[in-house]
C-alpha positions, 0 to 999 in steps of 0.5 A: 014390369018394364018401364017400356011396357009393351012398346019394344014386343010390339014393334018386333012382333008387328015388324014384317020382314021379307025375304032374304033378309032379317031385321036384329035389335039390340035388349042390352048387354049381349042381348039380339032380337032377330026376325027372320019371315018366320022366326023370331030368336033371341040370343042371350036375353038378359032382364034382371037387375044388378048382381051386387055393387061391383056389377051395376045395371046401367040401362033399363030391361026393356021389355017384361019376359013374361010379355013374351007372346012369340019366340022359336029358338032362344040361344045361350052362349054360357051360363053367365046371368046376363046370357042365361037367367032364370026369370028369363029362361022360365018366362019364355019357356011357359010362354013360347014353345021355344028350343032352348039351345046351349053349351053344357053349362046353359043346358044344364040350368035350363032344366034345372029350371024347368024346361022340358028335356026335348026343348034343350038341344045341347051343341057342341062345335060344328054341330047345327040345328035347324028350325023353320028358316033359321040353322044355327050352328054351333062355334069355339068361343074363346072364354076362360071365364065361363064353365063352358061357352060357345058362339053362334053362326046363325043362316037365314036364307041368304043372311049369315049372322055371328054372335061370340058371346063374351068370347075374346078374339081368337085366330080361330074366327079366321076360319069362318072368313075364309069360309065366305064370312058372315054379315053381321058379327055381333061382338062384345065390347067393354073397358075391362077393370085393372086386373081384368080381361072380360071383353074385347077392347075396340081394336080386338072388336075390329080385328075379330071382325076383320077375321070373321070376314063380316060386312058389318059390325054391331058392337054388344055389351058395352051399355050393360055395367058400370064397370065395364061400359065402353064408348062404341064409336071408338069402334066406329072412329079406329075403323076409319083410321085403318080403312077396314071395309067393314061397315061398323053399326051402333044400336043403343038399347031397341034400336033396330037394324035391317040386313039384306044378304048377299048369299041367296 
């Protein structure tokens, strides 16, 4: 049970959003919350507990999935835990008519675990699938570390949204921007131990988001570990100091964030 009970599920189940426009909130980690006037889509959801003593939870679960009333698609970038977790994936598949939608590796588990065969879409790049209001269409992600992986570009009207997952940058985000861009980039950010590459440090952040053409920046995933927490307003700060026309947004866990497209 979570500590927040039901305060975080109401407030997105009770926020009304108009038209050409959506309202996101960041569940921790790499963890989004988007609602569009009719649908409701989370994006690499992650409420279990620490892994082992090298990965320590640092933030609360701030929501009980299995309070989940209301989602249409549920998004996977790989099989990591904290992107595609069982207890998650179960609650919202007995409790939602959701789509599960993912890489090989995402889709596989979802199955295994229970979710029926026509609920899993697995894409590949360039491949899209459309529900109610929402496309998503699937990306290259740069990650090594994953047995497979994607990012995601999500179009809701006239809004265009981007989640890379744990992808590192990669020269090839610079195709969307010449594409028209996106207007939020939800990129995952985190001080990586010696040794280590997991995320992006606050320069590769800002030049992937340069690239991706995006008006905004919601740095993700470096509230979650121990090991790799981060201080997003240095993103914020080296944004300033390059005079980047990027609006750079920090969302501690629950906070919401309204988008207005420009697109329509």
């Amino acid at each position: 049970m979570s500590q927040w009970g039901r305060l975080l599920l109401d407030e997105i189940e009770g926020e009304s959003v108009e038209q050409g426009s959506v309202v996101v909130w960041s569940i921790g980690g790499a963890g989004v919350v988007v609602k569009t006037p009719l649908s409701i889509v989370m994006i690499d959801p992650f409420f279990g507990s620490s892994g082992s003593s090298e990965w320590v939870r640092m933030i609360p679960a701030p929501l009980d999935p299995w309070e989940i009333r209301f989602c249409n698609l549920f998004l996977s970038t790989h099989e990591h835990e904290d992107h595609c977790e069982r207890n998650t994936v179960q609650a919202v598949a007995r409790r939602t008519g959701s789509m599960f939608i993912g890489p090989d590796s995402s889709c596989r588990r979802f199955l295994e675990w229970g979710v029926e065969k026509n609920r899993v879409s697995f894409l590949k790049p360039g491949e899209s699938l459309s529900l109610n209001d929402v496309t998503v269409t699937a990306w290259f992600a740069n990650d090594p570390d994953a047995e497979s992986a994607l990012s995601f570009i999500i179009s809701i009207g006239g809004v265009k949204l981007f989640h890379s997952g744990d992808s590192k940058f990669s020269e090839k985000f610079s195709k969307i921007g010449e594409q028209g861009g996106v207007d939020i980039a939800f990129l995952s950010l985190g001080r990586n131990p010696r040794g280590h590459k997991y995320y992006m440090n606050a320069c590769d952040t800002l030049e992937a988001a340069r690239d991706l053409g995006a008006r905004t920046l919601i740095p993700v995933h470096w509230d979650l570990w121990r090991r790799t927490r981060e201080d997003p307003w240095l993103v914020k700060k080296i944004a300033g100091r390059w005079r980047l026309p990027v609006d750079v947004v920090i969302l501690g866990l629950g906070d919401k964030h309204v988008c207005r497209g420009t697109r329509a």
